[in-house]
TORFI-770824 format. One line per field, with one value per residue (C-alpha): residue number from 1; residue in one letter; chain; x, y, z. Coordinates in nm, 4 decimals. Example, Ala and Ser with C-alpha at 12.3 -4.5 7.8 and 13.67 -1.06 7.14 Angstrom:
<recs>
i = c(1|2)
aa = c(A|S)
ch = c(A|A)
u = c(1.2300|1.3670)
v = c(-0.4500|-0.1060)
w = c(0.7800|0.7140)
</recs>
This chain:
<recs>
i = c(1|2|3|4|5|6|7|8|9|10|11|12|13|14|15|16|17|18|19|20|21|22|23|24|25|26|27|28|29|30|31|32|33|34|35|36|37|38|39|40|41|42|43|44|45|46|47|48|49|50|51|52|53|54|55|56|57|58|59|60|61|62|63|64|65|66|67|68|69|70|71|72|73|74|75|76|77|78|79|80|81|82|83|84|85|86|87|88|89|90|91|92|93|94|95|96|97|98|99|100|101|102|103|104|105|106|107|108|109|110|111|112|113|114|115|116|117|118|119|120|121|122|123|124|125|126|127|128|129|130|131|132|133|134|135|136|137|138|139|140|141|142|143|144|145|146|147|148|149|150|151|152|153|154|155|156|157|158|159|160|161|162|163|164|165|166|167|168|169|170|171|172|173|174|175|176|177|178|179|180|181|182|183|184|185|186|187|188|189|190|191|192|193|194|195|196|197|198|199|200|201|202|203|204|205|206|207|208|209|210|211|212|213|214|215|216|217|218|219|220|221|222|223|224|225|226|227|228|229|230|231|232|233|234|235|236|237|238|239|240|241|242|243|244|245|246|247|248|249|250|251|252|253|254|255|256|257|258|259|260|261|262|263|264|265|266|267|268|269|270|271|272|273|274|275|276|277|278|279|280|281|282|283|284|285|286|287|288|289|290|291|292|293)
aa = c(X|X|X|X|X|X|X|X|X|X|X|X|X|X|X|X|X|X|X|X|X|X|X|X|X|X|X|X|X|X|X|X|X|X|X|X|X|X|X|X|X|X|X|X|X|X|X|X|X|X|X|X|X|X|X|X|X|X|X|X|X|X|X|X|X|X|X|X|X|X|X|X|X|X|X|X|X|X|X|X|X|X|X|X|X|X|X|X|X|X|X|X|X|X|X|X|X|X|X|X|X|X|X|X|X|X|X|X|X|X|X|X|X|X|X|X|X|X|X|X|X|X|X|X|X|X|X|X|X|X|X|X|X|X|X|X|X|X|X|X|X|X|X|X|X|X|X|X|X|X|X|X|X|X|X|X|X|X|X|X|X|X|X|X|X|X|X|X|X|X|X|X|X|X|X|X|X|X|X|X|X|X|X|X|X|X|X|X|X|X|X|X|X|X|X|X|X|X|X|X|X|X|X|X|X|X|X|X|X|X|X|X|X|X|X|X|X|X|X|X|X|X|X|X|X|X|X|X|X|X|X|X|X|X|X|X|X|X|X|X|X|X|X|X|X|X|X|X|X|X|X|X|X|X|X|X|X|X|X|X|X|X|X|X|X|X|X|X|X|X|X|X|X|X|X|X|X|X|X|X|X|X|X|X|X|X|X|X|X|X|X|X|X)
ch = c(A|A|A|A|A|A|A|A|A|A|A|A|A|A|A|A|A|A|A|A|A|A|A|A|A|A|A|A|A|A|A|A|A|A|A|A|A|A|A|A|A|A|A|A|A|A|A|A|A|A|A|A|A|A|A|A|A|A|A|A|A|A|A|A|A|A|A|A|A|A|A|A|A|A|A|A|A|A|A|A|A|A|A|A|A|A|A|A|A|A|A|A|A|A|A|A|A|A|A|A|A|A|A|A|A|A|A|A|A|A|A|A|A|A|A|A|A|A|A|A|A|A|A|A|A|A|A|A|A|A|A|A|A|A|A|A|A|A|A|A|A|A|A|A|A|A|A|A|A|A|A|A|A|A|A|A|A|A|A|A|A|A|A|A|A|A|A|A|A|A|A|A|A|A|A|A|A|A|A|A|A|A|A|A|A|A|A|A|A|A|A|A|A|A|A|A|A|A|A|A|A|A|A|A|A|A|A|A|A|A|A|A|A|A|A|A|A|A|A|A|A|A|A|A|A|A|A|A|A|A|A|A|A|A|A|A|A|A|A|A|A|A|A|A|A|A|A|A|A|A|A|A|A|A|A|A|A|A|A|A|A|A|A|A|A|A|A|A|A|A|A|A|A|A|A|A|A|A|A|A|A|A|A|A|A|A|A|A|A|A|A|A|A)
u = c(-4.8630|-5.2678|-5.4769|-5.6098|-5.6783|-5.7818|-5.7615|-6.0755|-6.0383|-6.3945|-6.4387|-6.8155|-6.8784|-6.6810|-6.6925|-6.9803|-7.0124|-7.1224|-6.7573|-6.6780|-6.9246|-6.8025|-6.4377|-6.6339|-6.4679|-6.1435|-6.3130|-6.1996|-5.8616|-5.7357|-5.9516|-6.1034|-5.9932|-6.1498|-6.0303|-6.2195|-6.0642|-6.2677|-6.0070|-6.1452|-5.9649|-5.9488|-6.0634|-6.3800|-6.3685|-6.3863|-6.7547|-6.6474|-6.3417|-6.1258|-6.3257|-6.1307|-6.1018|-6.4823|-6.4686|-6.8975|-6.8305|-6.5091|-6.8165|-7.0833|-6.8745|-6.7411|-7.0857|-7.2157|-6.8883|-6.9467|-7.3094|-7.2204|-6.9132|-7.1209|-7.4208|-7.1107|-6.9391|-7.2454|-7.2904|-6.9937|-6.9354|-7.2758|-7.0351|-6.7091|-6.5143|-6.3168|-6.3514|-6.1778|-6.2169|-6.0606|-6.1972|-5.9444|-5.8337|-5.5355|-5.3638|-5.4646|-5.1281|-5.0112|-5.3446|-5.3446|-4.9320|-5.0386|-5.2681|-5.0982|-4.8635|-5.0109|-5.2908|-4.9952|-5.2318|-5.1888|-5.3943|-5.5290|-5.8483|-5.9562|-6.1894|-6.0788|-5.8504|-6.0095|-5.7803|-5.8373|-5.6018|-5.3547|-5.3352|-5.2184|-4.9454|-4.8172|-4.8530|-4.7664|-5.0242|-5.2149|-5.2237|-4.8428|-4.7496|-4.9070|-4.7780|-4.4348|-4.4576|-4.5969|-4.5029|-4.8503|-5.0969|-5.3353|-5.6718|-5.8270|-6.1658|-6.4215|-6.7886|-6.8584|-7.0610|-7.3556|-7.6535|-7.5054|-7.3568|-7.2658|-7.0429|-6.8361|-6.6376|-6.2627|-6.0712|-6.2984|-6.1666|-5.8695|-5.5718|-5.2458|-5.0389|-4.6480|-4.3474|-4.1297|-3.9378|-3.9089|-4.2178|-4.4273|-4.3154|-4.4133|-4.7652|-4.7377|-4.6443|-4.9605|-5.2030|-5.0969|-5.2625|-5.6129|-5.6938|-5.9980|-6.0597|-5.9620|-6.1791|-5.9931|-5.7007|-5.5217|-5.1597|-5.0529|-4.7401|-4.6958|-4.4216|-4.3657|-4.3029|-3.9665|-3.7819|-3.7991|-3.4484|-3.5853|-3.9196|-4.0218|-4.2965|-3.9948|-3.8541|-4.2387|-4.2844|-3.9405|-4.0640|-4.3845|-4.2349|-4.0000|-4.3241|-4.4711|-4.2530|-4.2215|-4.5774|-4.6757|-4.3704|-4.5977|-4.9449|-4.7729|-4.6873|-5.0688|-5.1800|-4.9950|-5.1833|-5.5317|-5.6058|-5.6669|-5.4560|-5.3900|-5.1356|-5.1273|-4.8635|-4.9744|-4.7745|-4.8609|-4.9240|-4.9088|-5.1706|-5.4182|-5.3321|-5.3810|-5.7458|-5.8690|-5.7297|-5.9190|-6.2266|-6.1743|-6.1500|-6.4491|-6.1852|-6.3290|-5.9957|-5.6530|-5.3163|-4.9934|-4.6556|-4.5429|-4.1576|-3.9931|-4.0040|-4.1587|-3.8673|-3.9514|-4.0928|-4.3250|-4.4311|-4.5403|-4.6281|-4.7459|-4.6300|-4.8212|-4.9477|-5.0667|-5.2641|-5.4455|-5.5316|-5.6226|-5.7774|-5.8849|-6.2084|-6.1726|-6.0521|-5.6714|-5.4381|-5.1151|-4.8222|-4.5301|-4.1477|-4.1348|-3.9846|-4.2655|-4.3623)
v = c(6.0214|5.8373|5.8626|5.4813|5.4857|5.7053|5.6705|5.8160|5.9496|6.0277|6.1362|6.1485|6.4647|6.7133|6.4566|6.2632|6.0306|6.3767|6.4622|6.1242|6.1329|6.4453|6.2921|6.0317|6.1949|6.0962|5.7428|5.9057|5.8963|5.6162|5.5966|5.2170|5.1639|5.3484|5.2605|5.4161|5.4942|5.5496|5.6526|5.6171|5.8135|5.7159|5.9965|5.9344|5.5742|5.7138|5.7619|6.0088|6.1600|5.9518|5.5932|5.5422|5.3032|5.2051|4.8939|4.9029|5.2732|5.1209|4.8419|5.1211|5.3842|5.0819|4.9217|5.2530|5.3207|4.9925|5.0362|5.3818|5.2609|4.9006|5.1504|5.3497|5.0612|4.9232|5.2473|5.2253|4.8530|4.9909|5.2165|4.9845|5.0836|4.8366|4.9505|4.8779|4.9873|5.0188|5.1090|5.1356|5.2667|5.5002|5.8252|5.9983|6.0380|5.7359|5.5272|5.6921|5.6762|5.2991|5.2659|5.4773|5.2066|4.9036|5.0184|5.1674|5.5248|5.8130|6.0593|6.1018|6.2839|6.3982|6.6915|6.9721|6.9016|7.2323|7.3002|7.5552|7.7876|7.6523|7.3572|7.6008|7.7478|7.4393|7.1745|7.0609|7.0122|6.6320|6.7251|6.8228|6.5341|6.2827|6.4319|6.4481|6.0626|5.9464|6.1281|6.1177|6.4659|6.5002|6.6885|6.8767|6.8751|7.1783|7.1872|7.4825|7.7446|8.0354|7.9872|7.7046|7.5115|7.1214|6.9543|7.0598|6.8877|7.0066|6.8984|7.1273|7.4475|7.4312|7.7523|7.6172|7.8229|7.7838|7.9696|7.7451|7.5304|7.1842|7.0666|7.2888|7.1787|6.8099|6.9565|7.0617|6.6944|6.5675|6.7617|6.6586|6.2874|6.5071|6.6603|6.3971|6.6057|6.9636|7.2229|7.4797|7.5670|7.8958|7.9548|8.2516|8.3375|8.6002|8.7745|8.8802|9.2456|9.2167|9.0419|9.3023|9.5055|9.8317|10.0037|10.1368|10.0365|9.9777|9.6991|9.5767|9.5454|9.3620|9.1236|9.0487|9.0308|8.7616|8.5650|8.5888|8.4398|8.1485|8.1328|8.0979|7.7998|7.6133|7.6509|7.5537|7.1982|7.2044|7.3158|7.0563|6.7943|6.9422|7.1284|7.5360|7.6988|8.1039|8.2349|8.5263|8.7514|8.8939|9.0701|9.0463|8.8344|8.4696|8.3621|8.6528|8.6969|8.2870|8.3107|8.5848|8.4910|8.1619|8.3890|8.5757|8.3200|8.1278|7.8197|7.4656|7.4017|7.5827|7.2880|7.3787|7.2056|7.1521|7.2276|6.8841|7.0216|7.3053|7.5692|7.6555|8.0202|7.7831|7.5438|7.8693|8.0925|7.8773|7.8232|7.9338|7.5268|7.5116|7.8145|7.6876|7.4016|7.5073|7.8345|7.8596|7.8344|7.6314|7.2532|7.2738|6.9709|6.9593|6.7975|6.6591|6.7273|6.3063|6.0846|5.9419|6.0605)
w = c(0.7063|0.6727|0.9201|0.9448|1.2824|1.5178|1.9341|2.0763|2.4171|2.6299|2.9991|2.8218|2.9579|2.6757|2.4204|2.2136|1.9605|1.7047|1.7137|1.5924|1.3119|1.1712|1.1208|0.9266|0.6025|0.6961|0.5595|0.1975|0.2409|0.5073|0.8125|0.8947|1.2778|1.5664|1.9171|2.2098|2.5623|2.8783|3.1751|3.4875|3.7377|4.1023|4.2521|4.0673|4.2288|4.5936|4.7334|5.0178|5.1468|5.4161|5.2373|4.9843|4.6910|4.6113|4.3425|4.3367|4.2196|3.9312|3.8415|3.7971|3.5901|3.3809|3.2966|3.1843|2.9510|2.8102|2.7122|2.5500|2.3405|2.2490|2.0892|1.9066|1.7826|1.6414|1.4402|1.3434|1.2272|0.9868|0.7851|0.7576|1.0239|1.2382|1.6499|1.9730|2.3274|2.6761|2.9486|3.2096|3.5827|3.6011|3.4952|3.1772|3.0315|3.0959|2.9512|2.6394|2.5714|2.6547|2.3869|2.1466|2.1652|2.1680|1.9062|1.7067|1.6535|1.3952|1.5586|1.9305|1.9569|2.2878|2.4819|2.5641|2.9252|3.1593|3.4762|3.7736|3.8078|4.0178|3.8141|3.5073|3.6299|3.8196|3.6092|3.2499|3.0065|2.9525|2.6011|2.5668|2.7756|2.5617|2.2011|2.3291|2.5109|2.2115|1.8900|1.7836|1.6376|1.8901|1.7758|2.0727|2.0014|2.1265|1.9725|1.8002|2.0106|1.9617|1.7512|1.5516|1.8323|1.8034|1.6061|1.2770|1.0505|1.1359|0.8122|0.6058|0.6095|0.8491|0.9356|0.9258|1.1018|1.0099|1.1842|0.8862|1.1285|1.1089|1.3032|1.0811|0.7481|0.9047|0.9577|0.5619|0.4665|0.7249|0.5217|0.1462|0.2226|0.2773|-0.0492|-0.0650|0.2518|0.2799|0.0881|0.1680|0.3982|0.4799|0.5877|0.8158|0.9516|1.2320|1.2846|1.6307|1.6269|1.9168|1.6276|1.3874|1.3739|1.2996|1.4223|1.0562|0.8054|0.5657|0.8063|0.8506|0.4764|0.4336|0.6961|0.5432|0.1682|0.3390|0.4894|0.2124|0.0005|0.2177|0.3153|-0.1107|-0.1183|0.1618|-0.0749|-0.4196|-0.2170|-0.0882|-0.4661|-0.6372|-0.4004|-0.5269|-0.1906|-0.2226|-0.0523|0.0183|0.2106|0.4717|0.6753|1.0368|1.2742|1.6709|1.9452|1.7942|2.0164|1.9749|1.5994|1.5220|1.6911|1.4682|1.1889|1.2236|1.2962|1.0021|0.7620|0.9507|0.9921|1.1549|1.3243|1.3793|1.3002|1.4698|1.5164|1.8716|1.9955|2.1138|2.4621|2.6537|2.8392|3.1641|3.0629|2.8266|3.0936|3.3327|3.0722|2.8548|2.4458|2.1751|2.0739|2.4679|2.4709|2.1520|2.2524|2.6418|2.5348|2.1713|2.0578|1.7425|1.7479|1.7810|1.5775|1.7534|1.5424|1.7004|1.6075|1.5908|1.3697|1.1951|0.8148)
</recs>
């Protein structure tokens, strides 16, 4: 699968035109099409409770999301790249399934989606909504923080984590178009320690030897492609184990594949893709089970 065009998703608040620059590489292997997407949501429309729909406040919010994405484009047309923007009144979901569509999009990138509390136990993800509407990676973008805070390149030095089912093996064929790209990329499994059938190291090592195995199949594709690739085995919380193993190989973004639908433990508890992309620190790419290669 190329990445030739990318769908750009701003609220303006979370995400700036620094996180588009630093996909800028992608220019090496297919990118030429950006297409920006401004949703303006209709509680932002409303000036005070009990008033309701405000069109002066739609005209305002509009104007300024024009004059933004007009500077961007212009940067943009500079180095080559063909742009497109909407700027448009409605639910998030359903704006950017719309464009997917219509723009015909290989990846979504979008800010990081923050909900209250309430909001995460009781209702589904934006993110996971739109990846399994539209069949499209989505790259959940989050600035890198501390002293060197601002904006890293994410297809540098990314963790793939696999659990070898379908959906991750299409994550493995996503990456062999970036070799022009990808420096360096590791590959960890983790075993969750409830499936092992025996509490003893010998079980532990089997286990691992098995990972392993698979895990160094997954890096001699990546190899042959001209990317460097190392494999690793952890055992633990998937979650918890993912997140440092991305901090201890100093990864710019963490790529996992998605299920084709969340259970109803997931959608409460929340699946391991979910809680990377809602709760991870690193940039999270999400890859669909889809059809598409």
């Amino acid at each position: 699968m190329d990445i030739q065009k990318v769908l750009f998703v701003t609220k303006f608040e979370e995400l700036w035109f620094d996180a588009l620059e630093s996909l800028m590489d992608l220019r090496r292997v297919s990118l030429n099409h950006v297409v920006f997407l401004n949703v303006i949501q209709r509680e932002k429309v409303a000036m005070h409770r009990g008033k309701g729909y405000e069109k002066k406040e739609e005209v305002r919010l509009r104007e300024m999301a024009n004059i933004r994405f007009i500077n961007w484009a212009e940067n943009l047309f500079e180095q080559g790249i063909e742009v497109g923007a909407y700027i448009v009144v409605g639910s998030l979901v359903q704006k950017v399934i719309m464009a997917v569509e219509n723009e015909n999009i290989d990846l979504v990138v979008i800010g990081n989606l923050k909900k209250g509390k309430f909001e995460q136990i009781y209702a589904n993800s934006d993110i996971m909504e739109i990846i399994r509407r539209s069949d499209t990676p989505v790259l959940v973008y989050k600035y890198k923080s501390g002293p060197e805070a601002g904006a890293e390149k994410p297809f540098e030095r990314p963790l793939l984590a696999t659990s070898f089912s379908e959906t991750s093996n299409r994550a493995v064929s996503y990456l062999k178009n970036l070799g022009n790209v990808v420096k360096k990329i590791n590959v960890i499994n983790v075993a969750d320690p409830k499936l092992l059938k025996e509490s003893s190291a010998m079980a532990v090592q089997k286990t691992r030897k098995e990972s392993r195995q698979k895990l160094e199949e997954i890096c001699d594709i990546l190899i042959s492609e001209g990317i460097d690739a190392t494999p690793s085995v952890y055992i633990g919380n998937p979650v918890r184990e993912i997140e440092n193993a991305a901090k201890e190989f100093n990864a710019s973004m963490i790529i996992a594949g998605t299920s084709a639908k969340e259970s109803w433990r997931e959608r409460f508890v929340g699946s391991t893709p979910r809680n990377l992309a809602e709760n991870s620190v690193f940039p999270t790419l999400l890859i669909p089970p889809g059809k598409k290669q």
